[in-house]
N, C-alpha and C positions, 0 to 999 in steps of 0.2 A: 433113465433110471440108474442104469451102471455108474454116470458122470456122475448122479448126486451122493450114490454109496461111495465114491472114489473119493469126493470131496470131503464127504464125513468123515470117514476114515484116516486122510491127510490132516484133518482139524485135532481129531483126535489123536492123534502122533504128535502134532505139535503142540498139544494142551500140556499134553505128557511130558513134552520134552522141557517142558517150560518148569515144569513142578521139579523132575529129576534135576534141572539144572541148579532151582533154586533152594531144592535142599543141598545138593552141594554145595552150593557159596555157605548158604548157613554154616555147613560143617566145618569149611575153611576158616568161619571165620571164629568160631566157635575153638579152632586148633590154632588160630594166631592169640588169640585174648581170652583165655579160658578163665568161668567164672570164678571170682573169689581170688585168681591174682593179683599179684600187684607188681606195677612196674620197675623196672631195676635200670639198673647199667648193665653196661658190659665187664668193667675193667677199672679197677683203683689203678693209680701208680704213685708211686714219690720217688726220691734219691737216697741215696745213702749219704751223697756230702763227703764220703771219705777221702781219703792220698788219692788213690781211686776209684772215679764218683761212676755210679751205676744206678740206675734205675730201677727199682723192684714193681714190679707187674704183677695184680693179684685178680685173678679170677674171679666175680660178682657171681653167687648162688641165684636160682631163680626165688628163694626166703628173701635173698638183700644180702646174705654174708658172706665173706671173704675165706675163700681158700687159698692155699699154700700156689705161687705161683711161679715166677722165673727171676734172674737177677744178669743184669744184661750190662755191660761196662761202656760210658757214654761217648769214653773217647779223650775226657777233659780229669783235672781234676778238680776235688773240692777245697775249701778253706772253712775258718771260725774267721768272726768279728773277734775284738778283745771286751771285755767286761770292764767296770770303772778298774780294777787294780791290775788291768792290761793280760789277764789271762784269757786264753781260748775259751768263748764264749759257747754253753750250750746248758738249754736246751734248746735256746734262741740262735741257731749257728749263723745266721745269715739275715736275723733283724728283718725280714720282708717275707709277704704272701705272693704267694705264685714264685717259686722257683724252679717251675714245668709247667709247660702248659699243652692245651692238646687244640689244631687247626684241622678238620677232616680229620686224615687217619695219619697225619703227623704228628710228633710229638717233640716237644722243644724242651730243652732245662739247660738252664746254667749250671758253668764249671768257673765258681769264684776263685779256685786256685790258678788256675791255668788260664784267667781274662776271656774264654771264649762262649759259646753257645753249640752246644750240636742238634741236630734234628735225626729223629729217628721214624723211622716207618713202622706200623701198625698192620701187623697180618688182618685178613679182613677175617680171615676163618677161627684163627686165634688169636685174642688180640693182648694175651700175654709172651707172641712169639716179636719179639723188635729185634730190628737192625739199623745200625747208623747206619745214613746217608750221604755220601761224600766223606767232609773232611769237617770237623770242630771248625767254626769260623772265628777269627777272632775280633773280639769289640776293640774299641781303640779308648776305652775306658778301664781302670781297674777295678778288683772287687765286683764282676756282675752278678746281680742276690735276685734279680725279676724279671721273668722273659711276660710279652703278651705277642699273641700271632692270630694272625687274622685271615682267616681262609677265604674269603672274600674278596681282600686287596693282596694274595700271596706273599704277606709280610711278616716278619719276625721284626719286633723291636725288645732292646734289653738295656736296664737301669744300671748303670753301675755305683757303689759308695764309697771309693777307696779316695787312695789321694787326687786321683784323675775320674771324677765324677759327673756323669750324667745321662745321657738318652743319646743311644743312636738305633738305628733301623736298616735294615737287608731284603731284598726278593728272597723268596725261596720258588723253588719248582722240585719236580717228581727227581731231581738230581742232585737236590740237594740246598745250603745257603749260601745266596751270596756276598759279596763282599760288604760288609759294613758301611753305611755312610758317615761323615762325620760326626764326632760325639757336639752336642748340643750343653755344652759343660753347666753342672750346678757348683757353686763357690760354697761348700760346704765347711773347705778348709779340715780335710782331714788325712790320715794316714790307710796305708796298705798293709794287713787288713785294718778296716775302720774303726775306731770305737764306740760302740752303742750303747745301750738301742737306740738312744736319744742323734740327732743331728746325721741322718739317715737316710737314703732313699729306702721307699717300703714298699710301694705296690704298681705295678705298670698294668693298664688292663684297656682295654677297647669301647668304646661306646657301643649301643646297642645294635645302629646300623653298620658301624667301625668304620665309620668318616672321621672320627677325632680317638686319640691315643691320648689315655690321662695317667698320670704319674703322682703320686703322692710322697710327698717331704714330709722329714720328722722333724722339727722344729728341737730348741730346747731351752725346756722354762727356767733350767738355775740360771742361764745365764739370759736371757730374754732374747731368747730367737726365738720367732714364728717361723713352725713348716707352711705350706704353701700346697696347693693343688696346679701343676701342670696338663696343658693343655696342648693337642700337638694335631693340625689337620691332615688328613692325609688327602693328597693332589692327585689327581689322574693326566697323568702327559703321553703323549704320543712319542712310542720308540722310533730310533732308528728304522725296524720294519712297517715301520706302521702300524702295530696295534699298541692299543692304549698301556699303559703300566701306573702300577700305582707307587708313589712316594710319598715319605713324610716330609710335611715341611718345613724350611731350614730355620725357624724360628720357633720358640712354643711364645702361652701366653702364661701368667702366674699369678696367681690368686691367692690369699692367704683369708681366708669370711672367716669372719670376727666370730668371737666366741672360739677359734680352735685353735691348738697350740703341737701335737705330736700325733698329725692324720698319719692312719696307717691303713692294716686290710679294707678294701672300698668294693660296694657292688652298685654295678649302672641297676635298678630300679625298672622292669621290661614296659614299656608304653607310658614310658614318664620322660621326663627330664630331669628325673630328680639321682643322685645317687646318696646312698648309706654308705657313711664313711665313720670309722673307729675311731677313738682318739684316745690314746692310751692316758691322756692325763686328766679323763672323766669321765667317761663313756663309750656313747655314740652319738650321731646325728646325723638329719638326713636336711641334704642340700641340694638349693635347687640351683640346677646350669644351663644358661647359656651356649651352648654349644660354639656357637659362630664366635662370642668374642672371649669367651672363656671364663665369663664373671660366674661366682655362684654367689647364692645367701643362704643364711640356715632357713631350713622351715621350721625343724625343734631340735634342740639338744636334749640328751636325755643323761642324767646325772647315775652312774651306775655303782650303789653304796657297797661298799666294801673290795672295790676291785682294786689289785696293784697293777695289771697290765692287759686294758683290752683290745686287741693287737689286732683280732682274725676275723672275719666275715663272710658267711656264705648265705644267697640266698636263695630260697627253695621253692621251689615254682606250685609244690604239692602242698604247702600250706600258703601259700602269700607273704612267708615272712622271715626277718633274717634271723639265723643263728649267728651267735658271736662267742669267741674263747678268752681266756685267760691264762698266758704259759704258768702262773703260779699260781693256780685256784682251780682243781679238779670240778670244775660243772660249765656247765654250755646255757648262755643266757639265749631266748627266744625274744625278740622284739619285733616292732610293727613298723611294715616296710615304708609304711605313711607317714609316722611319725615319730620313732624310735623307742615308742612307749613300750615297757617292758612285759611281756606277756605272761613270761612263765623261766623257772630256774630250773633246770634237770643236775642234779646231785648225784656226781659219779665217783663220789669218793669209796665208793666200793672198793673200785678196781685197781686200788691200789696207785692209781696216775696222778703224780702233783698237780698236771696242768695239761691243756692242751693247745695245739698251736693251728696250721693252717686246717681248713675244712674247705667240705664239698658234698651237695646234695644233689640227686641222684634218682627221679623216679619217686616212689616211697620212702627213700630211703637216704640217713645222713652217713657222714664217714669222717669223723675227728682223729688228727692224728696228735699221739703223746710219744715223743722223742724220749721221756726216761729224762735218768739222768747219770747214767750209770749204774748206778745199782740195782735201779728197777728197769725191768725191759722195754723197747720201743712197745707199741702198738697203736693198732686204729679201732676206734667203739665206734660200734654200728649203731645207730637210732634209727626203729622205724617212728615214719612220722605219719602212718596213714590214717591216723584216728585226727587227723587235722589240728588247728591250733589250740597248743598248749595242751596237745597229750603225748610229745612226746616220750618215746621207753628206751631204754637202752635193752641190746638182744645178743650183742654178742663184743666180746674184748678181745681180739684175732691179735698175736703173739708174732712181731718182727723178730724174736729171738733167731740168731744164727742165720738174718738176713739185713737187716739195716740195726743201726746201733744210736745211740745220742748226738749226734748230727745228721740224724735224719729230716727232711726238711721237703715242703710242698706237699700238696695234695691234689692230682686231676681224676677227671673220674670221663670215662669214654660212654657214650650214652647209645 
């Protein structure tokens, strides 16, 4: 009789504990995703691009918007491209997307003044506290306007467009980057700094699993150059100690699909083959790749009426679809990541910004940055985009005054 009230009693304890335990998880989980949020980042950053290039680091609200954060000097400095009557180019200072990028909790950007790349560390607790790492490495190419890094293959590679133009690639580790491999030259035929936008490298970025590294060329129509789509595999060889190491390989392949003429900002497309690629002399369009031999075809071009320059592309995983900018034409076109059909036009000429250049989406949330032009101030417009496609709002116009100026340039966003 005692054993069976001992038994009951033990059942009962354990019914008990089973309930208390699982209102706990509820509550945790209830305190990790409470209802009616929405997802964010952690952390905007860009550069400044000045004599002395610095990185500005801006704090993500749990809203989506940006507050006032740090300015951290990268080690390098920056440059301008020249414009047709050879002046310091801006608000386009560097003619390319991705002039930082972010690999785990490192963070990469080019110093187009000073030929080199640095990497910097990402507090995990703050992730507007950075420090370089080591030493600026230097590329053995001039003009470098595009890093892409791949936490995957612990690789940095960066575009260069000056007079010595092209694609080279380095290890990096918790110590820093290493030495540069050789540059993989593009015949561009230009000078130090370059003159653009046209006849240009623009964007270097990874595939989606980053076994291939692809590069995009500006071509230029007055005089009949086609840019091109590069393609660049990365190899896994056995080091010295015997473990594996990843490199690029010393060859790319080059593609020019017909129909395009000045490919610029490009996004790999997640569980396709396909990527969306800008083209500043009509659109966009989205192509499908090859990966292994590097061929693409268009699947559609998509003809975008009244634009003078559509340069930039981010795609956003909270609608399914890409944003694109315009540095001379104050609004953010939304298109469709399947077929570059145009969705919807967000008109931010509110805010007073000509144009906007690189972007980056983020959870619910977009982050367009406007370089100004001097007169008017840098900043980055927030878009929430939770109401899904084609509603996005703008919510807030965050003020780089007396932090980056009209050479400010990239957009990464730490997730």
């Amino acid at each position: 009789m005692k054993a069976n009230i001992l038994a009951l009693l033990m059942l009962a304890e354990g019914i008990a504990g089973h309930a208390i335990q699982r209102t706990a998880d509820t509550q945790d989980q209830k305190n990790a995703d409470p209802e009616g949020c929405k997802p964010t980042g952690k952390a905007v950053y860009l550069i400044t691009n000045d004599a002395q290039n610095s990185v500005v680091a801006l704090p993500i609200s749990a809203d989506g918007t940006l507050e006032k954060g740090t300015i951290t000097p990268s080690g390098g400095k920056g440059s301008n491209s020249l414009d047709a009557q050879k002046q310091p180019a801006a608000p386009d200072a560097l003619v390319s997307q991705s002039a930082l990028t972010i690999a785990g909790n490192f963070l990469f950007t080019v110093n187009a003044g000073s030929n080199s790349v640095s990497m910097l560390s990402i507090d995990k607790r703050d992730p507007t506290k950075l420090a370089v790492v080591g030493k600026p490495a230097a590329v053995p190419g001039q003009f470098p306007n595009t890093v892409a890094a791949s936490a995957k293959n612990k690789l940095a590679c960066v575009g260069t467009t000056g007079a010595k133009a092209g694609i080279s690639c380095a290890p990096f580790s918790k110590n820093g980057i290493g030495s540069m491999d050789s540059l993989r030259a593009i015949d561009l035929v230009q000078s130090t700094p370059p003159v653009g936008p046209t006849n240009t490298v623009s964007h270097a970025f990874f595939s989606e699993d980053e076994s291939t590294l692809f590069t995009m060329v500006k071509g230029d129509p007055t005089v009949n150059k086609t840019g091109f789509m590069s393609s660049l595999a990365i190899e896994q060889k056995k080091s010295c100690s015997g473990s594996m190491a990843s490199s690029a390989a010393s060859e790319d392949s080059r593609v020019s699909p017909p129909g395009t003429a000045v490919l610029f900002g490009s996004q790999f497309i997640p569980g396709t083959n396909n990527i969306f690629a800008t083209d500043a002399s009509f659109g966009a369009a989205v192509l499908s790749v090859d990966q292994k031999s590097g061929q693409a075809s268009i699947v559609r071009r998509q003809t975008i009426e009244g634009q003078k320059a559509t340069c930039w592309a981010a795609f956003a995983k909270s609608t399914g679809t890409v944003f694109v900018t315009d540095v001379a034409l104050p609004r953010i076109i939304e298109m469709s990541a399947k077929d570059a059909s145009i969705i919807s036009t967000i008109d931010l000429s509110a805010g007073g910004d000509s144009g906007f250049i690189d972007l980056q989406a983020a959870g619910d949330f977009l982050y367009a940055l406007a370089p100004g032009n001097g007169t008017t101030d840098a900043a980055i417009t927030v878009l929430d985009i939770s109401g899904g496609q084609g509603k996005a709002k703008s919510i807030q116009r965050f003020s780089l005054k007396g932090m980056s100026g009209k050479n400010s340039q990239g957009i990464a966003v730490l997730n």
